[in-house]
MMTF fields as JSON, N, C-alpha, C and O atoms, coordinates in Angstrom:
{
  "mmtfVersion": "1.0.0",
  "mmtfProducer": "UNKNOWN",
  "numBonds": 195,
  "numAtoms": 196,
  "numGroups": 49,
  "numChains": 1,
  "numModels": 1,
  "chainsPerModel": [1],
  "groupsPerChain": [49],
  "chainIdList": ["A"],
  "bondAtomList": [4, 2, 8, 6, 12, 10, 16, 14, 20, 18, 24, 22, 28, 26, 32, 30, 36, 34, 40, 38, 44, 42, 48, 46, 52, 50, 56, 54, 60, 58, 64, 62, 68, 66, 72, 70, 76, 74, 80, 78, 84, 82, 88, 86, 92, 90, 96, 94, 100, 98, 104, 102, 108, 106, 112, 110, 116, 114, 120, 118, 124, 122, 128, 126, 132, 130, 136, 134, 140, 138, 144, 142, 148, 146, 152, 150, 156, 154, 160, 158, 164, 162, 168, 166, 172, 170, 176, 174, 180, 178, 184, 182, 188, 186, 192, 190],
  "bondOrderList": [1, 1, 1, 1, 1, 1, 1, 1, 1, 1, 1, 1, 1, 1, 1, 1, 1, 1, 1, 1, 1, 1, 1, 1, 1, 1, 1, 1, 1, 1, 1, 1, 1, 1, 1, 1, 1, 1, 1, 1, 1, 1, 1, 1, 1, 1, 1, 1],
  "groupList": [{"groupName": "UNK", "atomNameList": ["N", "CA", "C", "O"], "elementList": ["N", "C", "C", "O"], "formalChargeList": [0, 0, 0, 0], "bondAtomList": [1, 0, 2, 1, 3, 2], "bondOrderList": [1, 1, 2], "singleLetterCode": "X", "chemCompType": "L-PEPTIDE LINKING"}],
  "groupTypeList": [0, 0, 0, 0, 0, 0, 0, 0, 0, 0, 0, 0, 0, 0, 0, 0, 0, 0, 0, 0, 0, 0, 0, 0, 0, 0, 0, 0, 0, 0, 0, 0, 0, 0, 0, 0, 0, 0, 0, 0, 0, 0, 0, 0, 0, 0, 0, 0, 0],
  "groupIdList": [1, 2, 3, 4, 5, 6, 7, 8, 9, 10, 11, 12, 13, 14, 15, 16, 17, 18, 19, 20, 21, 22, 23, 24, 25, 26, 27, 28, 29, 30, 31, 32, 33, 34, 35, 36, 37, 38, 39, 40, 41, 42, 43, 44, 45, 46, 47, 48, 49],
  "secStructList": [7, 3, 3, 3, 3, 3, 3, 3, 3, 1, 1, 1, 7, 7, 7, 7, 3, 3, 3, 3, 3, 3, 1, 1, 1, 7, 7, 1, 7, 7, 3, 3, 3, 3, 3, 7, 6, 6, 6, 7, 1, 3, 3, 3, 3, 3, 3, 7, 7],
  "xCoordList": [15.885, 15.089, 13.754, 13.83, 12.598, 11.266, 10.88, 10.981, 10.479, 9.708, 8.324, 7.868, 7.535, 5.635, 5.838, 6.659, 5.083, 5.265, 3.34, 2.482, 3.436, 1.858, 1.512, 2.147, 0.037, -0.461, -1.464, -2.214, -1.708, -2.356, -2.965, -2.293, -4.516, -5.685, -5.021, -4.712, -4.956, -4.341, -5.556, -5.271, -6.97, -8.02, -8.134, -7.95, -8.407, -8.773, -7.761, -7.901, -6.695, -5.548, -5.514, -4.409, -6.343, -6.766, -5.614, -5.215, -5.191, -4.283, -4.5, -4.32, -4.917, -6.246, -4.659, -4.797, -3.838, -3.227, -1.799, -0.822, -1.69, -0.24, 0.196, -0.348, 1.249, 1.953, 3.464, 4.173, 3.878, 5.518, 6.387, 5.979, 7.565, 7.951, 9.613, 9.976, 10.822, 12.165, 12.732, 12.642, 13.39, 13.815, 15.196, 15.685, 16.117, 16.721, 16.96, 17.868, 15.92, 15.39, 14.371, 13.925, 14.299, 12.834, 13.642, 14.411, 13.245, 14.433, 12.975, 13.36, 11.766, 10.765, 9.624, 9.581, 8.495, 7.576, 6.71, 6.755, 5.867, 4.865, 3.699, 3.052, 3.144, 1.522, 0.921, 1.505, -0.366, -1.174, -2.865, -3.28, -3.547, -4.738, -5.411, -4.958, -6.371, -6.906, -7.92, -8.112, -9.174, -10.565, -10.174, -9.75, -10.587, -11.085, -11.922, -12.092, -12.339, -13.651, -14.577, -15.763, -13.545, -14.08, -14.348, -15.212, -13.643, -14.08, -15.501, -16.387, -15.327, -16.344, -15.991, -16.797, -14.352, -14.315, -12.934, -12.419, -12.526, -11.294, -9.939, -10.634, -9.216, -8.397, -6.735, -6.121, -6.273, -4.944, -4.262, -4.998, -3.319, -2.572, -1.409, -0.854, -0.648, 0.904, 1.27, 0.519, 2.448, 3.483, 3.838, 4.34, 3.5, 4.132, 5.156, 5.476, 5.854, 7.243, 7.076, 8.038],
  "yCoordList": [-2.409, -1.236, -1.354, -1.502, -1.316, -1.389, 0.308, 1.291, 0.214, 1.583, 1.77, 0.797, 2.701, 2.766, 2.675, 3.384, 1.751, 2.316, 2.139, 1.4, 3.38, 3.597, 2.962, 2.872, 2.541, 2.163, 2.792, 3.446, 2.807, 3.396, 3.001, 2.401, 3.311, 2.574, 3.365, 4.543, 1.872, 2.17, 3.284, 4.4, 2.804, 2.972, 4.633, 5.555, 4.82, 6.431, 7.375, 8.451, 6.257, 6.834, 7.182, 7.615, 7.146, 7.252, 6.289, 5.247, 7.095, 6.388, 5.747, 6.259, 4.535, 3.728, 2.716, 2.596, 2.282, 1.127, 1.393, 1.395, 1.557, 1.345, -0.139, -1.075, 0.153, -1.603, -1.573, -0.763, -2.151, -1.959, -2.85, -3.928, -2.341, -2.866, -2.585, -1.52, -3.921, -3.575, -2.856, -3.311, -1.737, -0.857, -1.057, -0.156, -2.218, -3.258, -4.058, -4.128, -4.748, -5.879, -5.468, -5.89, -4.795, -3.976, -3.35, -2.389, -4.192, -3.828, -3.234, -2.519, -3.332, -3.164, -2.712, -2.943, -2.112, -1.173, -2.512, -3.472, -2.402, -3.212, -3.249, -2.206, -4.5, -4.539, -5.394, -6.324, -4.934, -5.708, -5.824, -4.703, -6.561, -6.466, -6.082, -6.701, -5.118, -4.827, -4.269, -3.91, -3.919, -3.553, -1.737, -1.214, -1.164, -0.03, 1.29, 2.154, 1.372, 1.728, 2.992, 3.229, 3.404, 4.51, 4.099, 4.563, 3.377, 2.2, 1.112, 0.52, 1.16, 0.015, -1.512, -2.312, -1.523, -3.077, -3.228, -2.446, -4.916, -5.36, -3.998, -3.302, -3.807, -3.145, -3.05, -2.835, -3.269, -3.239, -2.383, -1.396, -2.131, -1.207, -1.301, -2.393, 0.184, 0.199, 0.821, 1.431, 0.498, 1.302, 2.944, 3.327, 3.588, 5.429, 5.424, 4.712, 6.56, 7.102, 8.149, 8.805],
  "zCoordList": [10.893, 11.168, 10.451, 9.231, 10.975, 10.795, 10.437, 11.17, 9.238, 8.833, 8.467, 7.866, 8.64, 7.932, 6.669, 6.086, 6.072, 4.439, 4.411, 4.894, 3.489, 3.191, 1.653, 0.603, 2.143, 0.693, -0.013, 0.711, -1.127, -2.013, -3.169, -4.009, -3.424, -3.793, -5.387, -5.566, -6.631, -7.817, -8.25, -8.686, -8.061, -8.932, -8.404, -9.199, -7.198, -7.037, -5.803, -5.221, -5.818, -5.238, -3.898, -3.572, -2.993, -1.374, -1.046, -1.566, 0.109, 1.049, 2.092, 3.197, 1.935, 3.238, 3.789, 5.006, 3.526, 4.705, 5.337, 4.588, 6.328, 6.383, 6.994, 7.579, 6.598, 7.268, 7.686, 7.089, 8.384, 8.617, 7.665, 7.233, 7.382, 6.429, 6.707, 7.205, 6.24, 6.355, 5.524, 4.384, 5.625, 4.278, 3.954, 3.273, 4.338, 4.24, 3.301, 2.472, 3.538, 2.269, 1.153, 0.086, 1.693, 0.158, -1.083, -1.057, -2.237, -3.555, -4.466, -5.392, -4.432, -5.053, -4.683, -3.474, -5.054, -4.269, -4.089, -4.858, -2.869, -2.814, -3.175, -3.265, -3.474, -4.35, -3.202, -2.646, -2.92, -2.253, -2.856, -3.151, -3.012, -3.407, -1.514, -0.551, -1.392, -0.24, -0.451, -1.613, 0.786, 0.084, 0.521, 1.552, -0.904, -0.414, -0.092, -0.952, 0.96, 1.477, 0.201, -0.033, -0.223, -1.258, -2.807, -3.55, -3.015, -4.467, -3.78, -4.397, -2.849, -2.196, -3.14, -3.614, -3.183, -4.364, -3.348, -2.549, -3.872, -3.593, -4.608, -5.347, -4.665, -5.268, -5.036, -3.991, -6.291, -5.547, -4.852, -4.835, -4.266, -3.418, -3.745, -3.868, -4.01, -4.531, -2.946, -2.185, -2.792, -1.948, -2.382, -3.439, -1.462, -2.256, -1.556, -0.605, -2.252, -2.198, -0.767, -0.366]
}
């Protein structure tokens, strides 16, 4: 089963990505480095709850 999981900018917390993701196999939140438009920088991205 394929679910949305949203991401979220560490630095000012905007919710800029979603991506699909197995909720299956997912034992840990996800980190992505991604750009975001309101930091105007690369920044990482956590997975929210």
């Amino acid at each position: 089963m394929t679910t949305k999981t949203i991401l979220a900018c560490t630095d000012c917390g905007s919710r800029n990505y979603s991506v699909p993701s197995n909720a299956n196999r997912q034992t840990d939140r996800l980190e992505v480095k991604k750009f975001c438009r309101y930091c105007n920088a690369h920044t990482v991205h956590k997975q929210t709850v």
